[in-house]
N, CA, C and O atoms as a Maestro MAE file, in Angstrom:
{
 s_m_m2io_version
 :::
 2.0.0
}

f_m_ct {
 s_m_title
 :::
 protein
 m_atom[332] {
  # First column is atom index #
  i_m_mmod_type
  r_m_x_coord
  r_m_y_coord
  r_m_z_coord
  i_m_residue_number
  s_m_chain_name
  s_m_pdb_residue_name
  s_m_pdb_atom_name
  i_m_atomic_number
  :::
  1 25 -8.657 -40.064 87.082 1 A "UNK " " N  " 7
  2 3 -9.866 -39.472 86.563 1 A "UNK " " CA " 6
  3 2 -10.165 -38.141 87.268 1 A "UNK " " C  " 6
  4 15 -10.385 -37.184 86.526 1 A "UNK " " O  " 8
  5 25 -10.209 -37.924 88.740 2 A "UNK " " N  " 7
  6 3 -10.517 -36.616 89.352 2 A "UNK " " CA " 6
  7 2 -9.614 -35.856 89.196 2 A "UNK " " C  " 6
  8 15 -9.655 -34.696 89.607 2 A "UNK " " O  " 8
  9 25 -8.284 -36.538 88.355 3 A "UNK " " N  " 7
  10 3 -7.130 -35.504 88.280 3 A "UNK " " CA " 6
  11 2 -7.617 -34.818 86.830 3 A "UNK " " C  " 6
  12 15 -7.344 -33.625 86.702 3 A "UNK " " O  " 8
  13 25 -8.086 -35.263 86.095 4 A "UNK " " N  " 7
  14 3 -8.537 -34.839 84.689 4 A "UNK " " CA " 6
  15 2 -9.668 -33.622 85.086 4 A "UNK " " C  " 6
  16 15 -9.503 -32.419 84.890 4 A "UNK " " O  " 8
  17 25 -10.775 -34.223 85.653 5 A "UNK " " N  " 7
  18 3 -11.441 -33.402 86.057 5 A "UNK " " CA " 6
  19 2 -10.931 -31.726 86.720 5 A "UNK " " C  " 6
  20 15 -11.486 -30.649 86.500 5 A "UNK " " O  " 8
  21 25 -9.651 -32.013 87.607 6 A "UNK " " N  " 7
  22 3 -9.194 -30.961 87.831 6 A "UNK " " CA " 6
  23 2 -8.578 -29.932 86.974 6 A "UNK " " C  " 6
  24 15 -8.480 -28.739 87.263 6 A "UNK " " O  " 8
  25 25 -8.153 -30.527 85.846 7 A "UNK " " N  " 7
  26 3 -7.328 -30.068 85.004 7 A "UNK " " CA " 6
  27 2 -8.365 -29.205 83.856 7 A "UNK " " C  " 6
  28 15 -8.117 -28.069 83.452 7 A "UNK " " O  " 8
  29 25 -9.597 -30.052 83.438 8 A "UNK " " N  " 7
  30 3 -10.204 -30.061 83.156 8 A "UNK " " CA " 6
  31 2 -11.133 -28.216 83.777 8 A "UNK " " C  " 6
  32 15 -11.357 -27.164 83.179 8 A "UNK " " O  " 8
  33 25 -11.282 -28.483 84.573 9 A "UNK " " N  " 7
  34 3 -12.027 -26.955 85.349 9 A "UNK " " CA " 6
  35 2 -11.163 -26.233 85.264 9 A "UNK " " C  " 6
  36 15 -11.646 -25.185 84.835 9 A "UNK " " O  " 8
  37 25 -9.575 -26.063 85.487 10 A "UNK " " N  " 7
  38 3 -8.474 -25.085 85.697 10 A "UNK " " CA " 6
  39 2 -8.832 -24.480 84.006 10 A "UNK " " C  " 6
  40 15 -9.298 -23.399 83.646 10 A "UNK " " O  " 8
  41 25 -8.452 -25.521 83.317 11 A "UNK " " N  " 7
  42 3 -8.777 -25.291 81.664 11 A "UNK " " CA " 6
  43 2 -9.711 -24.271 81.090 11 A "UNK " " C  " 6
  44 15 -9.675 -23.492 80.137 11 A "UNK " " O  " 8
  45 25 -10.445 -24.534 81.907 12 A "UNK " " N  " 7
  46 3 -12.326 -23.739 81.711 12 A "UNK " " CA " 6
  47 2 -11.534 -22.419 82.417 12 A "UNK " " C  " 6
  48 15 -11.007 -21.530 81.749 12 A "UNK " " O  " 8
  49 25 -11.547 -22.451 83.500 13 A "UNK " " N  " 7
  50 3 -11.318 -21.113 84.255 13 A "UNK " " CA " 6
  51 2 -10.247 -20.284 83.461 13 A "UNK " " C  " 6
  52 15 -10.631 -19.216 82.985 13 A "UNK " " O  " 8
  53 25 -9.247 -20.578 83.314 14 A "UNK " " N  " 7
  54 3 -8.232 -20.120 82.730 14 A "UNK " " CA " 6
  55 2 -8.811 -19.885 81.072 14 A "UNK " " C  " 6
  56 15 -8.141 -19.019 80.509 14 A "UNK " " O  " 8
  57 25 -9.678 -20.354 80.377 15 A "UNK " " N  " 7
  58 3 -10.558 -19.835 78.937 15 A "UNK " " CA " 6
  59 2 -11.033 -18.937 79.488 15 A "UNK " " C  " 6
  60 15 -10.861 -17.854 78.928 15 A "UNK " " O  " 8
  61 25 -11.843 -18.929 80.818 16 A "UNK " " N  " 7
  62 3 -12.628 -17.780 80.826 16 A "UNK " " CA " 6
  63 2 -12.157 -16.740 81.286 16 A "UNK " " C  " 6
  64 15 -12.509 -15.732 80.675 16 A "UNK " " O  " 8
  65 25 -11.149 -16.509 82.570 17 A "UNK " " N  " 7
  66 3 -9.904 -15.357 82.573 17 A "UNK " " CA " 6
  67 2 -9.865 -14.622 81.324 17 A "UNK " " C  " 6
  68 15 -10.064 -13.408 81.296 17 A "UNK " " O  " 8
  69 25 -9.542 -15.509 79.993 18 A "UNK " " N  " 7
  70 3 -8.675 -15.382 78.411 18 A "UNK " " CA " 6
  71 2 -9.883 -14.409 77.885 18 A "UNK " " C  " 6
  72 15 -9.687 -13.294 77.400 18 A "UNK " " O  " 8
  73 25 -11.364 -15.112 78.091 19 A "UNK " " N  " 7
  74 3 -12.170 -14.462 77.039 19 A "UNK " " CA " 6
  75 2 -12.323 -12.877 78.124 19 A "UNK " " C  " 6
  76 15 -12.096 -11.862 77.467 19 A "UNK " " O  " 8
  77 25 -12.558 -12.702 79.150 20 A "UNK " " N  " 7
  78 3 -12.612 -11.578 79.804 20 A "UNK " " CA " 6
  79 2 -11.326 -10.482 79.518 20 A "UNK " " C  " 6
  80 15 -11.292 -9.253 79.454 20 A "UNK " " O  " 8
  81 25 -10.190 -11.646 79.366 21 A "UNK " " N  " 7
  82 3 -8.720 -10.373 79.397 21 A "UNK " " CA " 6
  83 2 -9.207 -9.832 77.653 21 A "UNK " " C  " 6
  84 15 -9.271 -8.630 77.396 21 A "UNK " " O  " 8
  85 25 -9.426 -10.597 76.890 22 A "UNK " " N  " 7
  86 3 -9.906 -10.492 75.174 22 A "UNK " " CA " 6
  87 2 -10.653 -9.308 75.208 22 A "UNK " " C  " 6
  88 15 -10.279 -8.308 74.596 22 A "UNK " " O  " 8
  89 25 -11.726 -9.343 75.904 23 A "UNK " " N  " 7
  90 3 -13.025 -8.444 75.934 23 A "UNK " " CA " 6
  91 2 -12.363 -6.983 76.476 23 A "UNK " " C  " 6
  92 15 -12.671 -6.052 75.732 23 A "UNK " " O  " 8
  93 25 -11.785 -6.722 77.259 24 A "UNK " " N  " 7
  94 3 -11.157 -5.766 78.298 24 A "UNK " " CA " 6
  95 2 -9.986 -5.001 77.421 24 A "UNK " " C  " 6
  96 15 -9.731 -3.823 77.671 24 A "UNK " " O  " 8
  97 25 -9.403 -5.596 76.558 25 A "UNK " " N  " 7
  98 3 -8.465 -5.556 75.680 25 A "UNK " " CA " 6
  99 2 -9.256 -4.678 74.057 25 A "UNK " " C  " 6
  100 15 -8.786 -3.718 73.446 25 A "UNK " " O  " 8
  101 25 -10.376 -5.351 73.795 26 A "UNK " " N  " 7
  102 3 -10.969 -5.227 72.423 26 A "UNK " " CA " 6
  103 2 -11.754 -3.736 72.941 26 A "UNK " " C  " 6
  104 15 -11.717 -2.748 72.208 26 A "UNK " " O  " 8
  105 25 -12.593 -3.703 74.543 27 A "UNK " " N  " 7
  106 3 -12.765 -2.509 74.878 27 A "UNK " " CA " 6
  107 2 -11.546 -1.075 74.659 27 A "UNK " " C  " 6
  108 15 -11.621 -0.072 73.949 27 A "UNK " " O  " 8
  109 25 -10.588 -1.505 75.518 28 A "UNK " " N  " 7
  110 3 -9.248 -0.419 74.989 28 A "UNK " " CA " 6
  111 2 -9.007 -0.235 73.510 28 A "UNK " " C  " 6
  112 15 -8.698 0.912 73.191 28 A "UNK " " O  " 8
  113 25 -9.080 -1.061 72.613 29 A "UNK " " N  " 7
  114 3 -8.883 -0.509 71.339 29 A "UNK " " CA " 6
  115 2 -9.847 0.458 71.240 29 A "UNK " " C  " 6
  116 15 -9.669 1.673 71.147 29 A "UNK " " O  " 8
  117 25 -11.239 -0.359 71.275 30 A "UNK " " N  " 7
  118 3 -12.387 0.855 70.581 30 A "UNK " " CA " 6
  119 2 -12.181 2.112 71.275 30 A "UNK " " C  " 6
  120 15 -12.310 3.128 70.591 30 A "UNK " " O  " 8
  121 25 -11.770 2.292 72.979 31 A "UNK " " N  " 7
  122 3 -11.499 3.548 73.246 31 A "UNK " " CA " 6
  123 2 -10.070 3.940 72.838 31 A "UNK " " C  " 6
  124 15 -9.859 5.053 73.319 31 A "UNK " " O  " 8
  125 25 -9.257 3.607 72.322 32 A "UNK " " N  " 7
  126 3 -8.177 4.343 71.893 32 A "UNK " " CA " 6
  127 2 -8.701 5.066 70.549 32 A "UNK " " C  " 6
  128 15 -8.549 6.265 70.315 32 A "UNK " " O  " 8
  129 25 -9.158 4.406 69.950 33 A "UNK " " N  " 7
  130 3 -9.628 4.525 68.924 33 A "UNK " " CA " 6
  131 2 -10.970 5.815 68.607 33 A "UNK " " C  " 6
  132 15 -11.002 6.718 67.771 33 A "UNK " " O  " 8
  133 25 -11.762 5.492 69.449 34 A "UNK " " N  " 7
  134 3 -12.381 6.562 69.672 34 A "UNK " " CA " 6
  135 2 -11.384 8.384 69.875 34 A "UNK " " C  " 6
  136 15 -11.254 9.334 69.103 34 A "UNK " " O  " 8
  137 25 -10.845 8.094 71.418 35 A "UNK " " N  " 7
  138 3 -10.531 9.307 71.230 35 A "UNK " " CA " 6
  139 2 -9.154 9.763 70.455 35 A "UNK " " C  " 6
  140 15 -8.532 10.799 70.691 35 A "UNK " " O  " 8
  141 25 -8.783 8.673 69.390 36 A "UNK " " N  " 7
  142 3 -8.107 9.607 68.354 36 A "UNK " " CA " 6
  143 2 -8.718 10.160 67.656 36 A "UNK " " C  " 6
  144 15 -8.193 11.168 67.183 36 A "UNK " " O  " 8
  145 25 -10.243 9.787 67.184 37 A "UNK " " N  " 7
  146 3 -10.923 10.489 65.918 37 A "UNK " " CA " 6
  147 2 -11.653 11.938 67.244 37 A "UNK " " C  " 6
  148 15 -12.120 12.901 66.636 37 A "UNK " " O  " 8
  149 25 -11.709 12.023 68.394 38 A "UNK " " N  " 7
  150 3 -12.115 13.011 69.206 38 A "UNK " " CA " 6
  151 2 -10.993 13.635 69.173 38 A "UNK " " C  " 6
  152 15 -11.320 14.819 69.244 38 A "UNK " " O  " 8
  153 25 -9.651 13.565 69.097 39 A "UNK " " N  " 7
  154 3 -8.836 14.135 69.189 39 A "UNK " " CA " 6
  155 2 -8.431 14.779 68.114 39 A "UNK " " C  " 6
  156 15 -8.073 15.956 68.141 39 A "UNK " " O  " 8
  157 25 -8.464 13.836 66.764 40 A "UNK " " N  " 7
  158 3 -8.400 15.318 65.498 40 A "UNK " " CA " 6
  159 2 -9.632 15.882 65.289 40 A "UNK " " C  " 6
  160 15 -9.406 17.029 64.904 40 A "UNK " " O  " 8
  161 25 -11.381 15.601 65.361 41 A "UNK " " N  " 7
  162 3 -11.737 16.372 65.504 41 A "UNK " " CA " 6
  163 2 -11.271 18.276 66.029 41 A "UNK " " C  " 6
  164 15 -11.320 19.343 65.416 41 A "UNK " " O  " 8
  165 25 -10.861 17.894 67.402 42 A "UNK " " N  " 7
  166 3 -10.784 18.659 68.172 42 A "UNK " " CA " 6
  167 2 -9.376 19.835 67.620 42 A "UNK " " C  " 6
  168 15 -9.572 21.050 67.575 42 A "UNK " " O  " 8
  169 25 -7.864 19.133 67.202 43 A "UNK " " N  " 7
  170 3 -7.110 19.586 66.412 43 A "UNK " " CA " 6
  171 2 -7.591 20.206 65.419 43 A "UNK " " C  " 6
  172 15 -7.627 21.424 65.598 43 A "UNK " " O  " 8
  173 25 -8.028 19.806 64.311 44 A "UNK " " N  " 7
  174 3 -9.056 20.272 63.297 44 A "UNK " " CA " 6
  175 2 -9.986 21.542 63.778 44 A "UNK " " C  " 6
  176 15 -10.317 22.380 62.939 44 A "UNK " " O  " 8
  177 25 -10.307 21.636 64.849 45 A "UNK " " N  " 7
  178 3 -11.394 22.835 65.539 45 A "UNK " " CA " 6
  179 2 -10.418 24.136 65.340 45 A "UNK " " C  " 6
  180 15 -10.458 25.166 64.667 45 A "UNK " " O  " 8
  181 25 -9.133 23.286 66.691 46 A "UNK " " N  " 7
  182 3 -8.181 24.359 66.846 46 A "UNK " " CA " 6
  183 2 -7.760 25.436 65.362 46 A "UNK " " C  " 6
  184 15 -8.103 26.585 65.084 46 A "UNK " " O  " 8
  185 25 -7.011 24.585 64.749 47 A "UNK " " N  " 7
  186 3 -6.449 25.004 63.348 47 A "UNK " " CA " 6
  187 2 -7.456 25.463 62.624 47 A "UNK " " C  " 6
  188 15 -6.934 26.023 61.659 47 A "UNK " " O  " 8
  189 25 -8.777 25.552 62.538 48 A "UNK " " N  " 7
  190 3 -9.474 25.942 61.989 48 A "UNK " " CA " 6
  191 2 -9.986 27.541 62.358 48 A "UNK " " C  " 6
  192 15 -10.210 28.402 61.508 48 A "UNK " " O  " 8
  193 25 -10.059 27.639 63.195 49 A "UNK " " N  " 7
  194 3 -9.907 28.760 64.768 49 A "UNK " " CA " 6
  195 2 -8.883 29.829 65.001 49 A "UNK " " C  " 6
  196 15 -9.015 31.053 65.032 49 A "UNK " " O  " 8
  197 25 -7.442 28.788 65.215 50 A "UNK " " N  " 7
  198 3 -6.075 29.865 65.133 50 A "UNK " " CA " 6
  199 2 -6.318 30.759 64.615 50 A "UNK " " C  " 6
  200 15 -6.153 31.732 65.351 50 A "UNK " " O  " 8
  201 25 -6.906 31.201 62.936 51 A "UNK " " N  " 7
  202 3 -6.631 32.300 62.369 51 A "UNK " " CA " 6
  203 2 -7.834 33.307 62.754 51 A "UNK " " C  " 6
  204 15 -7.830 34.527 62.590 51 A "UNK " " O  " 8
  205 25 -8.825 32.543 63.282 52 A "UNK " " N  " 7
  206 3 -10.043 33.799 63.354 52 A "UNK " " CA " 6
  207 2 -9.809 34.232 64.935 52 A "UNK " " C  " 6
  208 15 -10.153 35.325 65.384 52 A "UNK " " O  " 8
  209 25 -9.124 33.120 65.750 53 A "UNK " " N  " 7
  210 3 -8.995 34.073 66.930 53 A "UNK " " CA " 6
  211 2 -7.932 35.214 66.809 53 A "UNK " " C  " 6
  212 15 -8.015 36.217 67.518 53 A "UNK " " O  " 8
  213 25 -6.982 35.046 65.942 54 A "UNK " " N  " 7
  214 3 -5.604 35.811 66.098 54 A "UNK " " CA " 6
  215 2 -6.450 37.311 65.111 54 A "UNK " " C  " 6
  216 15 -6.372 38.475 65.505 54 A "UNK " " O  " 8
  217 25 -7.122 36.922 63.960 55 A "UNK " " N  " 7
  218 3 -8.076 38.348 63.333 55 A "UNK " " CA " 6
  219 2 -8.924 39.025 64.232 55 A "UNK " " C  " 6
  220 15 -9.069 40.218 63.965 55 A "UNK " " O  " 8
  221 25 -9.595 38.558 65.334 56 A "UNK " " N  " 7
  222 3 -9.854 39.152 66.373 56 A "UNK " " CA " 6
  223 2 -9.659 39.490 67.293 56 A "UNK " " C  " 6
  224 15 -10.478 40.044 68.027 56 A "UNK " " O  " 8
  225 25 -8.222 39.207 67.604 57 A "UNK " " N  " 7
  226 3 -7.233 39.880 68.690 57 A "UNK " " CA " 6
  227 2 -6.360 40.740 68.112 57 A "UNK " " C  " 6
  228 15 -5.450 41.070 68.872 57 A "UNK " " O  " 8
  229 25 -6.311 41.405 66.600 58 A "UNK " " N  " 7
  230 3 -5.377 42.176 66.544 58 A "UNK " " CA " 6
  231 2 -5.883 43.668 66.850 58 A "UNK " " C  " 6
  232 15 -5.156 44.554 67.299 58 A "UNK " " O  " 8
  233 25 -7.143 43.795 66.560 59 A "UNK " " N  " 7
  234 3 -8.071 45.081 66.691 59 A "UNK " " CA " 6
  235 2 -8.185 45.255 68.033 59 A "UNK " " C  " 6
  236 15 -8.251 46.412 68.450 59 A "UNK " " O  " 8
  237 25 -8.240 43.862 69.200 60 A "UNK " " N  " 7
  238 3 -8.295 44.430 70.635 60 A "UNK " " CA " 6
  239 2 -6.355 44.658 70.994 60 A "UNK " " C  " 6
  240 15 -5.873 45.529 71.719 60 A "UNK " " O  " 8
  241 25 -5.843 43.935 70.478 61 A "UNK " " N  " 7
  242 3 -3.961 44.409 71.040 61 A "UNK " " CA " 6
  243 2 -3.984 45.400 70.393 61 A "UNK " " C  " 6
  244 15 -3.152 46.113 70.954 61 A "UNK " " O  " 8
  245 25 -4.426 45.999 69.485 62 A "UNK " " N  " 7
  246 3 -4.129 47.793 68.896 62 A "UNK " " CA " 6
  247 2 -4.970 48.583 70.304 62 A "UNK " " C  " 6
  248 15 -4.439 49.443 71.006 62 A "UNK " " O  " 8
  249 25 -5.761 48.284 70.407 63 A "UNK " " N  " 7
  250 3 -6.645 49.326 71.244 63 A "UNK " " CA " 6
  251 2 -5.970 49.206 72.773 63 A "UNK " " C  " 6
  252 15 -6.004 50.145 73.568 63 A "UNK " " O  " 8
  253 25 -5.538 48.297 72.979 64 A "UNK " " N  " 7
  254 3 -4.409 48.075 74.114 64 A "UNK " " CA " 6
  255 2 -3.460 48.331 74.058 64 A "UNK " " C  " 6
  256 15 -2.887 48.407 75.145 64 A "UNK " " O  " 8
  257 25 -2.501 48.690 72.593 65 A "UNK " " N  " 7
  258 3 -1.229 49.322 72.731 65 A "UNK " " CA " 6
  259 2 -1.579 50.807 72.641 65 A "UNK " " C  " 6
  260 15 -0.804 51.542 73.254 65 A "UNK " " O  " 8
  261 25 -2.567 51.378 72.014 66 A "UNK " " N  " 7
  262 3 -3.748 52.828 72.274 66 A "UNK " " CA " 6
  263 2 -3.527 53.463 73.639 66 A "UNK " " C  " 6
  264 15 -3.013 54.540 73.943 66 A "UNK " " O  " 8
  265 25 -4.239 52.167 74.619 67 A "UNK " " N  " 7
  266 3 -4.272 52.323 75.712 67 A "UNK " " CA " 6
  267 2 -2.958 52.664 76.633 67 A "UNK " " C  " 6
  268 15 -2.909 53.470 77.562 67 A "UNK " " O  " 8
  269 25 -2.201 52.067 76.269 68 A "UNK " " N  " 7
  270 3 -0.869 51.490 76.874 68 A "UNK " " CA " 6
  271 2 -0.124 53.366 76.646 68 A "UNK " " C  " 6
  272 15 0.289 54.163 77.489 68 A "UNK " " O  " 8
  273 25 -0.243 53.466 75.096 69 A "UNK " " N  " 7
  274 3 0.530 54.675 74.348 69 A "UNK " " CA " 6
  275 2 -0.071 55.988 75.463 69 A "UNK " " C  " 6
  276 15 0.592 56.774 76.141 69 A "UNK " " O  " 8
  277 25 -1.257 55.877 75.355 70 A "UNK " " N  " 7
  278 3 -2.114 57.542 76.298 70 A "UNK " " CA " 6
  279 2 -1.535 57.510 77.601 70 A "UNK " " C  " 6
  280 15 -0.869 58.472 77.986 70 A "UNK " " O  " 8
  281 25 -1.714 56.513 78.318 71 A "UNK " " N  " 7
  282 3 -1.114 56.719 79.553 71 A "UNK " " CA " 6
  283 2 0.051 56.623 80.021 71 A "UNK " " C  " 6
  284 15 0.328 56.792 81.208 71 A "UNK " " O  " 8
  285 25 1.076 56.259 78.872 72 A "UNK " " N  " 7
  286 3 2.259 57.129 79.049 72 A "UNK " " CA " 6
  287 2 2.726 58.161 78.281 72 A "UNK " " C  " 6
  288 15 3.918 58.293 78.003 72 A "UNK " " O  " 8
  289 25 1.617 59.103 77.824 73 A "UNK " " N  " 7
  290 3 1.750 60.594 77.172 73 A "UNK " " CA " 6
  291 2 0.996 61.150 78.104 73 A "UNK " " C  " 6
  292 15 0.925 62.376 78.022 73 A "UNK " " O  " 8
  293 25 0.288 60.544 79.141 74 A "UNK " " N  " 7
  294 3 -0.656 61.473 79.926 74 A "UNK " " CA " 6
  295 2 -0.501 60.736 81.241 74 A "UNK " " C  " 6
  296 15 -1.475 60.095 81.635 74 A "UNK " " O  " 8
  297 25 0.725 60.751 82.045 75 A "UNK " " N  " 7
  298 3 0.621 60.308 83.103 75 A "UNK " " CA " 6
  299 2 -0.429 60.650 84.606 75 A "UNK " " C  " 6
  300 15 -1.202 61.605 84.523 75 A "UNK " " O  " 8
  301 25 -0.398 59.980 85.674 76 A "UNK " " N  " 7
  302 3 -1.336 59.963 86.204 76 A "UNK " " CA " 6
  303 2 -0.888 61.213 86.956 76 A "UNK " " C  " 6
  304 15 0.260 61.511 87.284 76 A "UNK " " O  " 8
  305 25 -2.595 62.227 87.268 77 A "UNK " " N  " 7
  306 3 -2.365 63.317 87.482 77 A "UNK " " CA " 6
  307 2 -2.703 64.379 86.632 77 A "UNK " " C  " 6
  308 15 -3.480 65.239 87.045 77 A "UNK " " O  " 8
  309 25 -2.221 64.443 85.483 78 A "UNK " " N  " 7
  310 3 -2.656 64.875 84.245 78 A "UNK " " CA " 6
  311 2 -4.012 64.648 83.374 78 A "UNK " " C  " 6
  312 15 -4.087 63.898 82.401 78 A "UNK " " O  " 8
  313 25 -4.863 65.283 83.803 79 A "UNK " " N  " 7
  314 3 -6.509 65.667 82.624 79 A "UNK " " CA " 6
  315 2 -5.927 65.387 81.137 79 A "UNK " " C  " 6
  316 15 -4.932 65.955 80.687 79 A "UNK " " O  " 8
  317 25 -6.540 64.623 80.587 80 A "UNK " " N  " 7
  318 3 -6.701 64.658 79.317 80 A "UNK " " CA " 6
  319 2 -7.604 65.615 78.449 80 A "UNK " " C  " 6
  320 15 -7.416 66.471 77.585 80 A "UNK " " O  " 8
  321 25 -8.612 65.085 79.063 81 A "UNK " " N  " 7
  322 3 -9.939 66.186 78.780 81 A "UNK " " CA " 6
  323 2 -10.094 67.011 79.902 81 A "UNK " " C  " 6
  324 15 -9.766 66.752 81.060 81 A "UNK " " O  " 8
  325 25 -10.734 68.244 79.369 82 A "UNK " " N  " 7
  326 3 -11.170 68.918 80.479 82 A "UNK " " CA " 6
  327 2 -12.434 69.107 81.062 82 A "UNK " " C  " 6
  328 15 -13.452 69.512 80.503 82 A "UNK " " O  " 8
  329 25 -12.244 68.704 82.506 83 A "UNK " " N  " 7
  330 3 -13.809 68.443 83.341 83 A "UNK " " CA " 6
  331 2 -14.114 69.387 83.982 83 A "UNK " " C  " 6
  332 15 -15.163 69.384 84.625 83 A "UNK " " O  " 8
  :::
 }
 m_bond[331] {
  # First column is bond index #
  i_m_from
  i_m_to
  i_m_order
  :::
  1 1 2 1
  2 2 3 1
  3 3 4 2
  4 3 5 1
  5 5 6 1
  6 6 7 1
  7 7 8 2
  8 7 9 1
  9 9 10 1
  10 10 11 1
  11 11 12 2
  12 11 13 1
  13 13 14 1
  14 14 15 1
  15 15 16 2
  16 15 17 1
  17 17 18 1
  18 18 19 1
  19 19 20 2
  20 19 21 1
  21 21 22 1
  22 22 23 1
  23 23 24 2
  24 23 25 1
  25 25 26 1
  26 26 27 1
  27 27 28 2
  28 27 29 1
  29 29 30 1
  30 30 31 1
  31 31 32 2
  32 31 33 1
  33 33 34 1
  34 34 35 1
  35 35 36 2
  36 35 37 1
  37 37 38 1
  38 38 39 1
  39 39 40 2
  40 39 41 1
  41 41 42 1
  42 42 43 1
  43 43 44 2
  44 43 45 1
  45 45 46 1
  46 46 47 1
  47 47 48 2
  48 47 49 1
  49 49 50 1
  50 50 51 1
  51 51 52 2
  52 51 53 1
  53 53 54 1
  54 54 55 1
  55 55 56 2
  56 55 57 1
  57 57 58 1
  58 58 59 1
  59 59 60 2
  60 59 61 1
  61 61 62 1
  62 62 63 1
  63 63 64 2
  64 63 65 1
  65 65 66 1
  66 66 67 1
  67 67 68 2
  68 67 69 1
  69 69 70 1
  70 70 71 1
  71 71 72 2
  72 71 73 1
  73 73 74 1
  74 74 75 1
  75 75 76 2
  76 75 77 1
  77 77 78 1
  78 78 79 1
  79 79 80 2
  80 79 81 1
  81 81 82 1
  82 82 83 1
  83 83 84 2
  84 83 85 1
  85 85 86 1
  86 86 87 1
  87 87 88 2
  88 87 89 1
  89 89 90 1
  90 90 91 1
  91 91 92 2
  92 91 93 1
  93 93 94 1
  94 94 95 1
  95 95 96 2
  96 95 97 1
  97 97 98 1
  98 98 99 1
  99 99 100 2
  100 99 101 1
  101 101 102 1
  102 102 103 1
  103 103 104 2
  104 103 105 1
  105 105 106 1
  106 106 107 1
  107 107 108 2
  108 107 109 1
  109 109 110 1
  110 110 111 1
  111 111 112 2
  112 111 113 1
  113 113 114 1
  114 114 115 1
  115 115 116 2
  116 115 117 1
  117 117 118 1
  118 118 119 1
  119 119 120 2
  120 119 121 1
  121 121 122 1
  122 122 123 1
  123 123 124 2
  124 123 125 1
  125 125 126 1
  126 126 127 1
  127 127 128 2
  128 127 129 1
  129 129 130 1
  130 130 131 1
  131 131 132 2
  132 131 133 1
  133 133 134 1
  134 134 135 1
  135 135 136 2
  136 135 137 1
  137 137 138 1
  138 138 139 1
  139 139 140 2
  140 139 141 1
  141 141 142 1
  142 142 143 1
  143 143 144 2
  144 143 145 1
  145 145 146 1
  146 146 147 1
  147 147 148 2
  148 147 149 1
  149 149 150 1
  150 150 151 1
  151 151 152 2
  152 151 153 1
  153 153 154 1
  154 154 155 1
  155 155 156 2
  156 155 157 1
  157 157 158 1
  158 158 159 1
  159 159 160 2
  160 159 161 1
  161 161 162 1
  162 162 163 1
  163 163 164 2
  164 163 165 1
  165 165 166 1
  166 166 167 1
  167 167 168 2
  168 167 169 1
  169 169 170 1
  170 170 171 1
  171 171 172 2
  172 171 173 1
  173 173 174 1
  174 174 175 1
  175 175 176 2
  176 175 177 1
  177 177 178 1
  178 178 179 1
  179 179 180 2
  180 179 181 1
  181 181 182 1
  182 182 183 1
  183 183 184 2
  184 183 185 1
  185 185 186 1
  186 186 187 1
  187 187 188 2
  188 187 189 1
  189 189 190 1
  190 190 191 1
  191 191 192 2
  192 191 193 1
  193 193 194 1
  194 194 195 1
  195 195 196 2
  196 195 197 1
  197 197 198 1
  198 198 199 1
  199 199 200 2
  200 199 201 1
  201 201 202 1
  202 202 203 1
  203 203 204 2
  204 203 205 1
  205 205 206 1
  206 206 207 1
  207 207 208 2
  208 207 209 1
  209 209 210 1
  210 210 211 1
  211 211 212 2
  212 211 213 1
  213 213 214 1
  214 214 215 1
  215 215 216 2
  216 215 217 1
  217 217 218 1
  218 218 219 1
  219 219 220 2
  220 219 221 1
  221 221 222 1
  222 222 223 1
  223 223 224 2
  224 223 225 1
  225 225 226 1
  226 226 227 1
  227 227 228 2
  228 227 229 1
  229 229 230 1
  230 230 231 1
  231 231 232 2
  232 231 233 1
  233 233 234 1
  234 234 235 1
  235 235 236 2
  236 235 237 1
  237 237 238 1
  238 238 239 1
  239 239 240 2
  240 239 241 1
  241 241 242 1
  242 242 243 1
  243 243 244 2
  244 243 245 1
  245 245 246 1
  246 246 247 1
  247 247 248 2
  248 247 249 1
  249 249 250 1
  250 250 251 1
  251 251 252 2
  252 251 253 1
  253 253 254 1
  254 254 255 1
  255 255 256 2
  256 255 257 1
  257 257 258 1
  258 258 259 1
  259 259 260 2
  260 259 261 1
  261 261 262 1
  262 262 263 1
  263 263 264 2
  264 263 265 1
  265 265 266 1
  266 266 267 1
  267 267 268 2
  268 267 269 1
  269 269 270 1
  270 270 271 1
  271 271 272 2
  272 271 273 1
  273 273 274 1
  274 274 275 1
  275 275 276 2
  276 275 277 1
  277 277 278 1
  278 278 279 1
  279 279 280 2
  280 279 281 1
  281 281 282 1
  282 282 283 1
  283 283 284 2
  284 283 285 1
  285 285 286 1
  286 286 287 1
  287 287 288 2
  288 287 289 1
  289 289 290 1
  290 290 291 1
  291 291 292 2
  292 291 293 1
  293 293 294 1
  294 294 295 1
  295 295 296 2
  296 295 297 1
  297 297 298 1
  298 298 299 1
  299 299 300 2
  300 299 301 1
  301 301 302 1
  302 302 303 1
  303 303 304 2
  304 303 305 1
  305 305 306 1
  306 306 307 1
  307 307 308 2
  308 307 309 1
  309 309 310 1
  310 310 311 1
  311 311 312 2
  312 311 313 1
  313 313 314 1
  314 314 315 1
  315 315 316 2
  316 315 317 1
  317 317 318 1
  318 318 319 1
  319 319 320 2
  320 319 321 1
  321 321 322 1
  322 322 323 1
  323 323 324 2
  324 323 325 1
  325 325 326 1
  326 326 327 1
  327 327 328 2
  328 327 329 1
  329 329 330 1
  330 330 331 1
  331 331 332 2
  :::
 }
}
């Protein structure tokens, strides 16, 4: 009989281990889950973005190859304008 009893509590303990590993487990889904829909959000941002950042970097890389072009037609030393 106290051997039942023992078996009996191991039983219990070992359900309740089960329902905690269950719970700990069902938590990781919802966060996997979560940050995939945070994650195409966020993809979705990007790709949405790519093209307006690259339309607004072509007007500053012109004014930088501008830049780039004058100061090697007017090396240093050389007035451009006159002061």
């Amino acid at each position: 009989m106290a051997e039942m009893g023992v078996r009996y509590g191991a039983g219990a303990q070992l359900q309740g281990l089960m329902g905690g590993v269950e719970q700990q487990l069902c938590q990781l889904c919802w966060d996997a889950e979560w940050q995939s829909q945070e994650y195409q959000v966020l993809l979705d941002e990007k790709t949405r973005l790519g093209p307006v950042i690259a339309a607004a970097r072509r007007p500053l890389e012109g004014e930088d190859a501008l830049r780039v072009g004058a100061t090697a037609a007017f090396p240093k030393g050389h007035e451009v304008f006159g002061r």
